[in-house]
Legacy VTK file of the C-alpha trace (Angstrom):
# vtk DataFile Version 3.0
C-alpha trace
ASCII
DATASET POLYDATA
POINTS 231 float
-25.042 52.799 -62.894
-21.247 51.787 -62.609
-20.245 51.077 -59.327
-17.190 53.296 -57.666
-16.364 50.634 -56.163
-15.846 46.965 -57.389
-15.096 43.636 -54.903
-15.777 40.497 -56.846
-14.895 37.597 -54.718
-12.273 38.797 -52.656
-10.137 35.887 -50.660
-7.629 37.582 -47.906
-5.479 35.645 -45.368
-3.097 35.879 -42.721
-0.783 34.093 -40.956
-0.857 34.183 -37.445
2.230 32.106 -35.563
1.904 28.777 -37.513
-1.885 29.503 -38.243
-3.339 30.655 -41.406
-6.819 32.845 -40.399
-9.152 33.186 -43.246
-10.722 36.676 -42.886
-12.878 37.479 -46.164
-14.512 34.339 -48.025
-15.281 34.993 -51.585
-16.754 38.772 -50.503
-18.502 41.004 -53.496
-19.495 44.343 -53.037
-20.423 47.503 -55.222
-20.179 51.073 -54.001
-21.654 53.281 -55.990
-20.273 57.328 -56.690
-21.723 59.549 -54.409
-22.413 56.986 -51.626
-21.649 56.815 -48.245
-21.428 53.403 -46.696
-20.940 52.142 -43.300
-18.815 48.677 -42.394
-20.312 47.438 -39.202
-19.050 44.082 -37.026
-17.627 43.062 -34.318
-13.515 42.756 -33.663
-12.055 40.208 -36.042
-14.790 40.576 -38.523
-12.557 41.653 -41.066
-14.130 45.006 -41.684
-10.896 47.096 -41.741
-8.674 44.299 -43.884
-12.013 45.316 -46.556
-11.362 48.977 -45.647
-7.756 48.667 -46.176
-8.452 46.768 -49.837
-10.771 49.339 -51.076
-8.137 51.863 -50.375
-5.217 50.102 -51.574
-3.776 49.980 -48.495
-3.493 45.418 -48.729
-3.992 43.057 -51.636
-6.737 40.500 -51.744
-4.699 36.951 -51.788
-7.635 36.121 -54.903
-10.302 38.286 -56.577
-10.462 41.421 -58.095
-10.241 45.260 -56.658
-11.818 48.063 -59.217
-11.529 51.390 -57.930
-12.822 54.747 -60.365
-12.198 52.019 -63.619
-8.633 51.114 -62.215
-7.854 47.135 -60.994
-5.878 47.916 -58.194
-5.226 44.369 -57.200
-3.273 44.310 -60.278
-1.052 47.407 -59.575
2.652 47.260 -58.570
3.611 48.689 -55.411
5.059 51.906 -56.693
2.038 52.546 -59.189
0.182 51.143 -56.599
1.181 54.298 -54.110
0.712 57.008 -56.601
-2.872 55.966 -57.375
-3.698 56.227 -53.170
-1.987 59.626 -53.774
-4.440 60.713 -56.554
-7.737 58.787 -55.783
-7.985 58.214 -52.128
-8.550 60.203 -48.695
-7.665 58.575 -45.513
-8.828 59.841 -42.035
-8.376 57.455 -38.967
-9.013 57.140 -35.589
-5.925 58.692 -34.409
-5.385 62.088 -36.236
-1.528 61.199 -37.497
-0.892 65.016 -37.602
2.588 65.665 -37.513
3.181 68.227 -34.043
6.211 69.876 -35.211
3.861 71.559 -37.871
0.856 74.267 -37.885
-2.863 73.007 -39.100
-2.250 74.364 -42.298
1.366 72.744 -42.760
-0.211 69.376 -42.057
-3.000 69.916 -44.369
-0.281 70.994 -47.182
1.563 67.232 -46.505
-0.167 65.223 -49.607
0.192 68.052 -52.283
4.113 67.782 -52.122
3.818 64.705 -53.726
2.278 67.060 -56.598
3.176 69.112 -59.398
0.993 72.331 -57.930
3.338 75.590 -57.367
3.473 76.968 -54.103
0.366 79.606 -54.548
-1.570 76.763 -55.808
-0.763 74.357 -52.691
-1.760 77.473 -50.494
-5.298 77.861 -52.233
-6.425 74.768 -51.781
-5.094 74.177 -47.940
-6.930 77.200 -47.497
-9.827 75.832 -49.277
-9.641 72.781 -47.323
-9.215 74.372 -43.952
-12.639 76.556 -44.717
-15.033 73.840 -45.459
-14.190 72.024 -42.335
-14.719 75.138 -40.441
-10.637 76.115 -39.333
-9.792 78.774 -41.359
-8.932 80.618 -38.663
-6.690 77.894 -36.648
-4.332 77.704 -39.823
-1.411 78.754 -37.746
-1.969 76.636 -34.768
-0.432 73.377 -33.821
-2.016 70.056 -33.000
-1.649 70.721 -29.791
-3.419 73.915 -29.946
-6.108 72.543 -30.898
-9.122 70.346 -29.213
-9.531 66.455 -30.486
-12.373 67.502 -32.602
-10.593 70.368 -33.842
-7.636 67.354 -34.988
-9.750 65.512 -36.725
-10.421 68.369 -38.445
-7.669 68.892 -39.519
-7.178 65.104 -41.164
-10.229 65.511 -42.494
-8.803 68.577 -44.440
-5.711 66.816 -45.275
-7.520 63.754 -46.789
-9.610 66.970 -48.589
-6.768 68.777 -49.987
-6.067 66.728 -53.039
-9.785 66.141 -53.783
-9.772 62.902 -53.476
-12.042 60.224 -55.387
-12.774 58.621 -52.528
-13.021 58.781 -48.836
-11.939 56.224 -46.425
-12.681 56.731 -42.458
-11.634 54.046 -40.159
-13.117 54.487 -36.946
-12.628 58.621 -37.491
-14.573 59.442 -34.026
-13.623 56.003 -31.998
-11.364 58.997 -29.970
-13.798 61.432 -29.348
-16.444 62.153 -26.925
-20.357 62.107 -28.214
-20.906 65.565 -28.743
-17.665 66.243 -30.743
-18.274 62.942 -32.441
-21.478 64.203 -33.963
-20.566 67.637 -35.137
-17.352 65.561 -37.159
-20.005 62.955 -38.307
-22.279 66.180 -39.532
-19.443 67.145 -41.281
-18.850 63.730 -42.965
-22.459 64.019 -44.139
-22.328 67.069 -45.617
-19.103 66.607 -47.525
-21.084 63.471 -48.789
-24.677 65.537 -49.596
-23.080 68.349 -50.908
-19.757 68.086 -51.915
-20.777 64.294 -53.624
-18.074 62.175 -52.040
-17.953 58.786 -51.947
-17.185 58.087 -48.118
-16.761 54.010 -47.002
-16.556 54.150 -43.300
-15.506 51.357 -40.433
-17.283 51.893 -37.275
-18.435 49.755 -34.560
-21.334 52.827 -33.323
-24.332 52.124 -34.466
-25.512 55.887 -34.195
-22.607 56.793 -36.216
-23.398 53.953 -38.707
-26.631 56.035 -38.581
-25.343 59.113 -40.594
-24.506 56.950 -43.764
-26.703 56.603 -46.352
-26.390 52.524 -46.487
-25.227 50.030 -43.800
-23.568 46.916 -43.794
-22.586 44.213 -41.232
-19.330 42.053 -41.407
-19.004 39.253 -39.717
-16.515 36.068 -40.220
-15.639 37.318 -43.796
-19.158 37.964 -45.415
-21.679 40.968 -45.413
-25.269 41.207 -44.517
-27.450 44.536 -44.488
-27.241 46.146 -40.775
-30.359 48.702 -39.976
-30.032 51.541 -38.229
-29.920 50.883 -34.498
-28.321 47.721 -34.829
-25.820 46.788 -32.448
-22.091 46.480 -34.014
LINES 1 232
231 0 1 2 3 4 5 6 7 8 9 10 11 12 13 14 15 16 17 18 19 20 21 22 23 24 25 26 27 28 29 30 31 32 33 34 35 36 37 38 39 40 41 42 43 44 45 46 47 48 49 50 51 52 53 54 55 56 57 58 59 60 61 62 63 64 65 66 67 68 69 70 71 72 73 74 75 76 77 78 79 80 81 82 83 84 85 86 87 88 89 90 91 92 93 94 95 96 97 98 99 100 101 102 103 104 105 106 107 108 109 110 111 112 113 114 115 116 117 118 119 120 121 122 123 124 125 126 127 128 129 130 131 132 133 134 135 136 137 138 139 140 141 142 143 144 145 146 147 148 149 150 151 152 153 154 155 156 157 158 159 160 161 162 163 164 165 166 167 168 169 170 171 172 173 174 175 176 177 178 179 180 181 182 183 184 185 186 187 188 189 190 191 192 193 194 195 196 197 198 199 200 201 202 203 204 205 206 207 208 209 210 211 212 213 214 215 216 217 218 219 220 221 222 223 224 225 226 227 228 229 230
């Protein structure tokens, strides 16, 4: 099977006041469609700079990216932008819903940067907004809503544009347990039955517990992480 997702010794960097930190060492890594993998590790670990490569959000300093048959290291900036447009999903820890604007309006946000008429854009918010359970908060604003109703929302809006992939970086690190499980739940079942590939970053081990495979990161390489173990 061809992986979704291709690393092949992956070098990144930064520079840090007159230090250079070396945070991933010659990583490799396959995803494969349909997955849905956890990045485990402590602070530093350089979990999220591999999050933020897989989803074209950085460039690897050496190695090569392949995302859906595409070498994104080798993108410019500009194509670079319109491929996270058309392949990739984000939800974060902090919902980044704009409050001047209803659920529904927020949801509606990527498909601008699309060719889809106005009734189209409206199907598929609506769409959106019904498999995550808030059809009926359309018209409400973030801060009409709960924190697990917010997430939601981004959840929809990373949705709308059916995305090849989804990328989660700490998407319940804000919420309390029991709201935390029901949008984990919901994670799952996008990845069971609606067959997306979902790479999450999460330091919980009983989220980590929801994906299908687990892996640890620490100083730059990966290991396998079972379920239990401690972040």
């Amino acid at each position: 099977m061809t992986a979704l997702v291709s690393i092949k010794q992956v070098y990144k960097s930064y520079v840090r006041g007159k230090q250079r930190v070396e945070v991933l060492h010659g990583l490799d890594l396959d995803v494969e469609k349909g997955e849905f993998l956890a990045l485990m590790g402590p602070s530093g670990s350089g979990k999220s700079t591999l999050l933020n490569l897989i989803g074209g959000l950085d460039r690897p300093d050496k190695g090569e990216i392949t995302v859906a048959g595409q070498r994104i290291d080798q993108l410019s900036s500009g194509q670079l932008a319109k491929w996270r447009a058309r392949h990739v999903g984000f939800i974060f820890q902090f919902y980044n819903l704009l409050p001047v604007l209803t659920a529904e309006r927020n949801v509606e946000v990527p498909l601008l940067l699309t060719k889809l008429s106005s009734r189209e854009r409206k199907r598929n918010v609506q769409a959106a907004l019904d498999l995550v359970g808030l059809a009926d908060r359309a018209k409400h604003k973030p801060s009409e809503l709960s924190g697990g109703q917010q997430q939601r929302v981004a959840i929809a809006r990373a949705l709308v544009a059916d995305p090849t992939l989804l990328v989660c970086d700490e998407p319940t690190g804000d919420l309390d347990r029991e709201t935390s499980d029901s949008v984990l739940q919901l994670l799952e079942l996008l990845n069971r039955q609606q067959g997306k590939t979902i790479v999450m970053v999460t330091h919980d081990p009983r989220a980590a517990g929801h994906a299908s495979r687990r892996l640890h990161v620490d100083k730059g390489s990966l290991g396998e992480a079972p379920v239990g173990a401690a972040a």
